[in-house]
C-alpha positions in Angstrom: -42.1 -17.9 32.4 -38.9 -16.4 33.1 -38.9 -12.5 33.3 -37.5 -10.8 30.0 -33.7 -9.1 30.8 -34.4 -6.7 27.6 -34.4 -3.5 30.3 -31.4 -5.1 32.2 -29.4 -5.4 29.2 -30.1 -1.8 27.7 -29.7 0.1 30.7 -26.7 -1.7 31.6 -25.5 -1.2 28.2 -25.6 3.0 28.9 -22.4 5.3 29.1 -22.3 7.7 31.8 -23.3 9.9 29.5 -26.4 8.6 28.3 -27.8 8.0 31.5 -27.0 11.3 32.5 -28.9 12.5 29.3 -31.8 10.4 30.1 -32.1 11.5 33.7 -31.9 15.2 32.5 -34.4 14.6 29.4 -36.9 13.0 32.1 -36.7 15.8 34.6 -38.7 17.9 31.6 -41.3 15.8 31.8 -43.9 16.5 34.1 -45.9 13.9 36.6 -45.3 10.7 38.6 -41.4 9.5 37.5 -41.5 5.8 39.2 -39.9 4.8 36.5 -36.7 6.8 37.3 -36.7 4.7 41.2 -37.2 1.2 38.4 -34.5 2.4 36.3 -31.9 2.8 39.6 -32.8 0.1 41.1 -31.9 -1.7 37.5 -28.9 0.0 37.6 -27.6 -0.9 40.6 -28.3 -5.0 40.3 -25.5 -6.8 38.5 -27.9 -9.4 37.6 -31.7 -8.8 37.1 -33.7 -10.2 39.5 -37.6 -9.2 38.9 -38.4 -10.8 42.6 -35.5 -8.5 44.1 -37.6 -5.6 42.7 -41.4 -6.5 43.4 -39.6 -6.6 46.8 -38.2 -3.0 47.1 -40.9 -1.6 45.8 -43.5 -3.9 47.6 -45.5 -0.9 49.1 -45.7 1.0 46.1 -48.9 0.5 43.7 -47.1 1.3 40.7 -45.5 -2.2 41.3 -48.4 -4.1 40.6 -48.8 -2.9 36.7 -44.6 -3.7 36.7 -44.7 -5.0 33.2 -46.1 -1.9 31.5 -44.2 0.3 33.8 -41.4 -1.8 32.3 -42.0 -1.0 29.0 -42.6 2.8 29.2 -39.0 2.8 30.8 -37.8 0.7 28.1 -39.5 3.5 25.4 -38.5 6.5 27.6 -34.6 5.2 27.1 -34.9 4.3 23.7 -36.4 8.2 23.1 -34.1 9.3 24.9 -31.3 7.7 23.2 -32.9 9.2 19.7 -32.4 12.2 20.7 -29.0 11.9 22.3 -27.4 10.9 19.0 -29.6 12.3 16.5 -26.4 13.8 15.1 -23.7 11.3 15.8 -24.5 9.8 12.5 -25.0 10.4 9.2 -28.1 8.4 9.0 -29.3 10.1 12.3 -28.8 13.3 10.9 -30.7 12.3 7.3 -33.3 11.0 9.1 -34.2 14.4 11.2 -33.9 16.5 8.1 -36.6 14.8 6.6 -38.6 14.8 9.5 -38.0 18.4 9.4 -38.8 18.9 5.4 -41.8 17.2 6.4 -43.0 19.5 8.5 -42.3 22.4 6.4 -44.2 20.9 4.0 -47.3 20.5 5.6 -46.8 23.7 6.6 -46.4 25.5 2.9 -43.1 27.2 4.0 -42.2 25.8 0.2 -39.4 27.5 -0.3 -37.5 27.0 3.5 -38.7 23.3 2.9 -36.2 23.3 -0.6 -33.4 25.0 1.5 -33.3 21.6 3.9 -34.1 19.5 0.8 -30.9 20.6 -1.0 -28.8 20.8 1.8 -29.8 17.0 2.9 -29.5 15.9 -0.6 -25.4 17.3 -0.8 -25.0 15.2 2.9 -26.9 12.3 1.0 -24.6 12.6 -2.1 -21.2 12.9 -0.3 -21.6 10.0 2.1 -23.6 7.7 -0.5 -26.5 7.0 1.6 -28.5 5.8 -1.7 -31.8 5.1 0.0 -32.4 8.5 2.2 -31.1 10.7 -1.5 -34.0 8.5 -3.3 -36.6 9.9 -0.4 -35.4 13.0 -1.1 -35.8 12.9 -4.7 -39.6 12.0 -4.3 -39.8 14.9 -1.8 -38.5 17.3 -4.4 -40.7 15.6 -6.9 -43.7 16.7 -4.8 -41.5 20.4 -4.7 -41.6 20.9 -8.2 -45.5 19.8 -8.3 -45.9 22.6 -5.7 -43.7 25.1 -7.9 -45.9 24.3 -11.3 -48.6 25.0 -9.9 -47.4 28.5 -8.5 -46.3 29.4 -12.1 -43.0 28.9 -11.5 -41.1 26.3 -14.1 -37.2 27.0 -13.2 -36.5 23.4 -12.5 -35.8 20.7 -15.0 -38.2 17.8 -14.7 -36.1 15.8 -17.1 -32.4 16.2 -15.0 -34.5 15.5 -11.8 -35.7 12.5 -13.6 -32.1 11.0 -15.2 -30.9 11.9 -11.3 -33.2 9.4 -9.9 -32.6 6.6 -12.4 -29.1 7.2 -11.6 -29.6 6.5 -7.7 -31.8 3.8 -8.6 -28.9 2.1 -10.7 -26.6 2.5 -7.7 -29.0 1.0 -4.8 -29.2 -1.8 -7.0 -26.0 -2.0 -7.9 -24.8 -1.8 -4.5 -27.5 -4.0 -3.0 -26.1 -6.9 -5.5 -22.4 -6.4 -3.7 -24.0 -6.9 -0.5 -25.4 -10.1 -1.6 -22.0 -11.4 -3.1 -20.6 -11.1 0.2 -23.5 -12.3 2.1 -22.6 -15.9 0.1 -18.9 -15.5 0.8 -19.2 -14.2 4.5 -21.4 -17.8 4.8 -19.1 -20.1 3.2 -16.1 -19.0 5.4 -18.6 -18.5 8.6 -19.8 -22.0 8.5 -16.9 -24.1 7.6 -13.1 -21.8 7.1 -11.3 -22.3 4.3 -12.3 -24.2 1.6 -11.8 -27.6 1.4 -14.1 -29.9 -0.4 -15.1 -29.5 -4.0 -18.4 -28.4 -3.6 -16.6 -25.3 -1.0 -14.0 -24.8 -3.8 -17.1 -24.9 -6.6 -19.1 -22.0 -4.2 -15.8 -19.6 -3.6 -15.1 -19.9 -7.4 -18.9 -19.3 -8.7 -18.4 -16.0 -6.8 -15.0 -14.8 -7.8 -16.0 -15.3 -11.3 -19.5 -13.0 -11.1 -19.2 -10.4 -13.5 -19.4 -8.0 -10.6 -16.4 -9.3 -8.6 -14.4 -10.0 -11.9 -15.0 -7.1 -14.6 -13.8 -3.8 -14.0 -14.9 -0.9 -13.0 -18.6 -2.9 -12.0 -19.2 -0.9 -8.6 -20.7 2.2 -9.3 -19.8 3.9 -6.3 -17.5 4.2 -3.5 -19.2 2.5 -1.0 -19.8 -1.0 -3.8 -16.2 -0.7 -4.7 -15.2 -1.5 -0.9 -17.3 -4.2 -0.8 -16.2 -5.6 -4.3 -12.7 -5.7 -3.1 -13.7 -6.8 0.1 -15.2 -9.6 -1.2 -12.3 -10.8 -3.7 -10.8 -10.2 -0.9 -12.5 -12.6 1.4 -12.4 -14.9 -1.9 -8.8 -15.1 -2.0 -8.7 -15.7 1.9 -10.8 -19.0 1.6 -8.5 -20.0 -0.6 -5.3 -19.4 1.1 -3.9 -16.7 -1.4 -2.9 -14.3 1.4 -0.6 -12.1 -0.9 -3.7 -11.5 -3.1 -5.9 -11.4 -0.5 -3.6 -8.9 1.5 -3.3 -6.5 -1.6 -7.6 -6.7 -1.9 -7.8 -5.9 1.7 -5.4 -2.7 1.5 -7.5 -1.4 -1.5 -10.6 -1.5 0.7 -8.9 0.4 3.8 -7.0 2.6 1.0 -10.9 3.4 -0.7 -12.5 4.2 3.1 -8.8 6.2 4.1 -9.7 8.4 0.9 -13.1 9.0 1.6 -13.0 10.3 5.3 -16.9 10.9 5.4 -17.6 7.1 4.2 -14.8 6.0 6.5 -17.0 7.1 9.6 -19.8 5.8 8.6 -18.4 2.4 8.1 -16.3 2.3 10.7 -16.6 -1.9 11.0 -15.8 -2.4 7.5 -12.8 -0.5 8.1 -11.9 -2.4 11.0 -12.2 -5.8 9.3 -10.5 -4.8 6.2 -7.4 -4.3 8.8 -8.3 -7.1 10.4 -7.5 -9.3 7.8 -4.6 -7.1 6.7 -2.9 -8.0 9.9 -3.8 -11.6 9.3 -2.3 -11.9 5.8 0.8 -10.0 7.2 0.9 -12.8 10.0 0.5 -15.7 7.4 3.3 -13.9 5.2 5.5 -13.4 8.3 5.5 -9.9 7.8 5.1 -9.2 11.5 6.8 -6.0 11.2 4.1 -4.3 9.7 1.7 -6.8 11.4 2.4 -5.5 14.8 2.6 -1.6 13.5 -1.0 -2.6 12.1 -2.4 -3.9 15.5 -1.0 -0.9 17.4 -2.7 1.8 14.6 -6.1 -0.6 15.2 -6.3 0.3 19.0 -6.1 3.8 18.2 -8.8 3.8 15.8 -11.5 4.7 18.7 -10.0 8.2 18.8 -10.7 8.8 15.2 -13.9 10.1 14.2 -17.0 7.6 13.3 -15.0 4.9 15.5 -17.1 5.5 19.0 -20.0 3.0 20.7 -19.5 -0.1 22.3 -19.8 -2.5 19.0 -16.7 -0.6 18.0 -14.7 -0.9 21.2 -15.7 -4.5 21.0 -14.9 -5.6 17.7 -11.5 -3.3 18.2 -11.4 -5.5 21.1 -11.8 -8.8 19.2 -9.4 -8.1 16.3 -7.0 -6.8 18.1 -6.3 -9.5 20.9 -7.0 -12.4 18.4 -4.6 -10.8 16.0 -2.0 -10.4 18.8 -2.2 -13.8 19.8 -2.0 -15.8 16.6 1.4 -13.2 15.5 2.7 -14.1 18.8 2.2 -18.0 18.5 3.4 -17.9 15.3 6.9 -16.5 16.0 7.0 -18.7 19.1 7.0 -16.1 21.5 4.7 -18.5 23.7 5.6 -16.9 27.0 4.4 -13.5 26.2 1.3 -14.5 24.5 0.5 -16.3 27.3 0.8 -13.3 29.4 -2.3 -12.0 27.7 -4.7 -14.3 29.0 -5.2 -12.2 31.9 -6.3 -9.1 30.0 -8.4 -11.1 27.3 -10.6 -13.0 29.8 -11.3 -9.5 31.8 -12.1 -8.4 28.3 -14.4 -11.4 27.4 -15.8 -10.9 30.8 -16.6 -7.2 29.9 -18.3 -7.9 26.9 -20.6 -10.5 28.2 -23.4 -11.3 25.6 -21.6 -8.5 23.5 -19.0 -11.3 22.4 -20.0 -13.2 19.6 -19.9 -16.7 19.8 -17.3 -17.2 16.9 -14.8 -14.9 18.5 -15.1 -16.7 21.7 -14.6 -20.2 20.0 -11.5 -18.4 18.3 -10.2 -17.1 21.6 -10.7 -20.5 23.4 -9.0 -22.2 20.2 -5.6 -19.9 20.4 -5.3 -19.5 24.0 -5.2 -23.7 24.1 -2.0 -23.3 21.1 0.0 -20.7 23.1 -0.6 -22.4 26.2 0.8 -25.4 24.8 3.4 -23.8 22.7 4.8 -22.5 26.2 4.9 -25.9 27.4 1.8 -25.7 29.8 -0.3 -28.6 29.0 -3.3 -28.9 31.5 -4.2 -25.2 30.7 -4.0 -26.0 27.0 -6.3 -28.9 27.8 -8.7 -26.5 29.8 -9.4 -24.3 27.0 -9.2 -26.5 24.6 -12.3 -28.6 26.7 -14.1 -25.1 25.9 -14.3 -25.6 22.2 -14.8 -29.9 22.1 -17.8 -28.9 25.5 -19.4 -26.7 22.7 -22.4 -28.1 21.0 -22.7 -25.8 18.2 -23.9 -27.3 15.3 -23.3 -25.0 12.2 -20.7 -22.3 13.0 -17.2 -22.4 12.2 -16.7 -26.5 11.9 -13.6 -25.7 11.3 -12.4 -25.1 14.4 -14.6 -28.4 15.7 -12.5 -30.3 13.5 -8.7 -29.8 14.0 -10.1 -29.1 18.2 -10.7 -32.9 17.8 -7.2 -33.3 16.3 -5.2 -31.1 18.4 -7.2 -33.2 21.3 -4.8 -36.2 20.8 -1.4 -34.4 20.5 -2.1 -32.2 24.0 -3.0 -35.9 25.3 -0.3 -37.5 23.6 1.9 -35.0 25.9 0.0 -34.9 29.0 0.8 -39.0 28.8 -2.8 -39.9 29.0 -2.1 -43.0 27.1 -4.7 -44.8 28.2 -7.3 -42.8 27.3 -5.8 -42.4 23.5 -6.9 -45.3 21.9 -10.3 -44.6 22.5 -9.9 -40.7 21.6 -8.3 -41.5 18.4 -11.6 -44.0 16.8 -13.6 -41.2 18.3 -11.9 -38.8 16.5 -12.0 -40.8 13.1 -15.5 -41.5 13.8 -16.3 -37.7 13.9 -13.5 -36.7 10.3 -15.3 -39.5 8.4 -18.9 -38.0 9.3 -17.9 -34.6 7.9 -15.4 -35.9 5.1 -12.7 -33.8 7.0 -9.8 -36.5 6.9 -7.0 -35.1 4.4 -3.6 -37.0 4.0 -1.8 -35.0 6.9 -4.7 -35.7 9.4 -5.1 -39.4 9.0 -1.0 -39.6 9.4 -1.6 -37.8 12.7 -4.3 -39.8 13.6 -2.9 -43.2 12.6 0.8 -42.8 14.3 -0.3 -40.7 17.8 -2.1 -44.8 18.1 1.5 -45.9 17.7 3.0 -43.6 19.9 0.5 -44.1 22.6 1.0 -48.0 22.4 5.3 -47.1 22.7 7.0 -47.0 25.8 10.8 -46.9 24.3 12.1 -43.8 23.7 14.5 -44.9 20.7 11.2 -46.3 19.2 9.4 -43.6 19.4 12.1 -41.1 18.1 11.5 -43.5 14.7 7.8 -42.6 14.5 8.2 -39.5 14.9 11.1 -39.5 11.9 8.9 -41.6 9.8 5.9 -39.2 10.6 8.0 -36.0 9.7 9.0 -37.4 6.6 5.6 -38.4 5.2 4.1 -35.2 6.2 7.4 -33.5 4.0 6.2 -35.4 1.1 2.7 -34.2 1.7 3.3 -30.6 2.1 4.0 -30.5 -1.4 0.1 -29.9 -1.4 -0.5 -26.6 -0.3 -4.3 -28.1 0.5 -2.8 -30.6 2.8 -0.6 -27.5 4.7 -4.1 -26.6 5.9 -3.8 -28.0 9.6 -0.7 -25.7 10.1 -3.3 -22.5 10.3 -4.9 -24.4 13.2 -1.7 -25.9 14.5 1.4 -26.2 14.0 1.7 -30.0 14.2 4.2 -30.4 11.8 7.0 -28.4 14.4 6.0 -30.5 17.1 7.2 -33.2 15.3 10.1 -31.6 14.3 10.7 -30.6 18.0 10.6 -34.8 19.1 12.9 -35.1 15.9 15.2 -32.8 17.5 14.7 -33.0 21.0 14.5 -29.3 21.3 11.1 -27.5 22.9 8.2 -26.7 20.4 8.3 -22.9 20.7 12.1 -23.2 20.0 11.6 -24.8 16.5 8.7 -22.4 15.7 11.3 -19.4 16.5 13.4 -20.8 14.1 11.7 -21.0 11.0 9.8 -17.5 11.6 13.0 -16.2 11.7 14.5 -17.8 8.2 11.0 -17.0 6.5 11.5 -12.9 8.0 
């Protein structure tokens, strides 16, 4: 059986900080410390290699019982890490005041116990963290038992009483939010935007729950985020970017209000701006798109907006955001110019980059590759998406890959090899019901062209192609390839016989 990289991967996920921290929180600990020489060793290998280790340490007996030593490193850190940021989060800091009310409960110091207790329950209240003021409650419950039975009756059973119905009503209230956009977050994680009925009948069932509909339904701050969020996301799926850009900005505007929530969501935050940026893009607002990306990358200096799952979804958002505004005002050359930094960044992240935001990255860098007229590297990344076997996620992007397959080959002049790509490619639509009116045109006249060796000819298709695609752009469901790409300006750019990029220019300046 192959070794387990669990170790490999948390140690080499440690600031300088931390392991600094953890060397200095082992040094109080008395005995043997081969875990320490382990942990080095670890540190130093770029790649774990168990063999590498039972090696260095071949003379040692501790090497023989290297699982278990293993696993007591892999504690030690994880302690260690406790108590490094017991207070770098609001949870963290909740958690250890209970701990500690504990304690002074056990030992009868009642009345220092209901000092912590009420200052706990005010940290609780102001960052509505719902489940930790319900423990408190039932620890103040067992307070007042304590106070009875002294002969002391200050309290008010009755208010404590109301006060935990209340937090009951709003952890189930908020738990029913998180479950709306659990269904939402699916629809648009498997498949994009909606397309078929059954997508259209799923987005709709949730737009119209009483929660997402009615007002005033979220009974606190942190279910009214996630209400907008989702009508947000609802809006999204179905192309409404105005609305959806006006949902979005109430859920960064809620968080921007509440500073103490803010922190503690810090990745809600970041994808509310996320999409901000991305209805700006789809609105050509790229004015206020760019400003947008520029205030995401400082977000890490604010407060709440540290660790590495930040950095990296900053990361994500940011670079794919940059791309797709780029590409979409046809400054090819520039975004192409960003490759270089992305793929050190992808590199960085390592298992840290979700699989969706590296079929995303793949997907874009093929368009601005071949928006700045560089065809084999379009082809490259694009092979990265079609080589993918993944079977659930994001068939979205599997689909119009497969499409904007044929046009890259179309201008690579692989002629030859069109014919067949083109049933293929029918073959796969026709499994997954994915072939809309715009699609099959594609599919039906890049046979033509491929078959065409007269340029006059050719110029015809391409006229007759542009003009059935005008009639079906009345649609705004068929206009759905144009998020992928932009197949309808390459068109226009044979039509013309003006580059790609230069077209796409064009009309982002008339929409500005």
């Amino acid at each position: 059986m192959k070794p387990s990289t669990e170790l490999h991967d948390l140690i080499k996920s440690l600031s300088k900080s931390e392991k600094r921290f953890f060397k200095l929180h082992s040094s109080l600990q008395s005995g043997d410390k081969n875990y320490l020489r382990i942990f080095d060793a670890i540190d130093k290998s770029k790649v774990y290699d168990e063999e590498a280790i039972k090696k260095l340490f071949a003379k040692e007996t501790f090497i023989k019982h290297l699982p278990s030593e293993k696993n007591h490193l892999y504690k030690l850190i994880l302690k260690a890490l406790r108590a490094y940021h017991s207070e770098s989060s609001v949870s963290g800091v909740l958690k250890q005041e209970i701990k500690n009310i504990e304690i002074l409960y056990q030992k009868a110091l009642y009345v220092e116990c209901n000092k912590l207790l009420h200052r706990a329950k005010r940290i609780a209240k102001d960052n509505e963290r719902f489940y930790y003021w319900f423990e408190l409650l039932n620890w103040e419950k067992m307070l007042l038992e304590e106070a009875y039975e002294s002969g002391e009756f200050t309290k008010d059973l009755d208010a404590l009483i109301e006060e935990e119905r209340d937090v009951i009503e709003k952890l189930r209230n908020l738990a029913a939010y998180h479950i709306l956009y659990s269904k939402i977050n699916y629809v648009f994680r498997s498949g994009g935007y909606v397309r078929t009925d059954e997508e259209h009948a799923m987005v709709e069932e949730i737009s119209e729950h009483p929660l997402i509909k009615g007002k005033n339904t979220a009974l606190s701050k942190r279910a009214a985020t996630i209400c907008f969020y989702t009508q947000g996301f609802c809006q999204w799926a179905k192309r409404d970017w105005k609305t959806s850009l006006e949902k979005f900005q109430r859920v960064k505007q809620i968080l921007d209000d509440n500073t103490l929530i803010k922190a503690d969501l810090p990745k809600r935050y970041i994808k509310a701006v996320h999409y901000i940026i991305n209805a700006q893009i789809e609105l050509l607002d790229l004015k206020n798109a760019k400003a947008n990306i520029k205030y995401m990358r400082e977000l890490p200096e604010q407060q709440g907006f540290q660790g590495q799952n930040i950095e990296a979804q900053v990361f994500v958002a940011s670079f794919l955001s940059e791309l797709r505004l780029l590409d979409r005002c046809g400054d090819h050359t520039k975004a192409m110019a960003l490759s270089e930094p992305i793929l050190a960044g992808m590199e960085q992240l390592g298992d840290r980059l979700h699989k969706e935001h590296e079929l995303e990255f793949y997907f874009t860098l093929a368009c601005v590759h071949f928006g700045g007229g560089e065809m084999s590297k379009a082809l490259f990344w694009l092979n990265k998406v079609l080589n993918d076997n993944e079977p659930t996620l994001r068939q979205d992007i599997f689909t119009y890959a497969r499409l904007f397959n044929l046009v890259i080959h179309y201008e690579l002049g692989n002629f030859d090899l069109l014919e067949y790509i083109v049933r293929s490619t029918q073959r796969f639509l026709s499994k997954r019901h994915r072939a809309d009116g715009m699609e099959t045109i594609l599919m039906e006249n890049i046979k033509k062209l491929a078959r065409t060796t007269e340029p006059s000819v050719k110029r015809e298709l391409f006229k007759a192609m542009l003009a059935r695609f005008n009639d079906l752009l009345v649609d705004p469901n068929e206009s759905l390839v144009l998020k992928y790409f932009d197949v309808h300006s390459w068109v226009s750019a044979h039509v013309e016989g003006i580059p790609f990029s230069e077209v796409v220019r064009r009309r982002a300046n008339a929409a500005a």
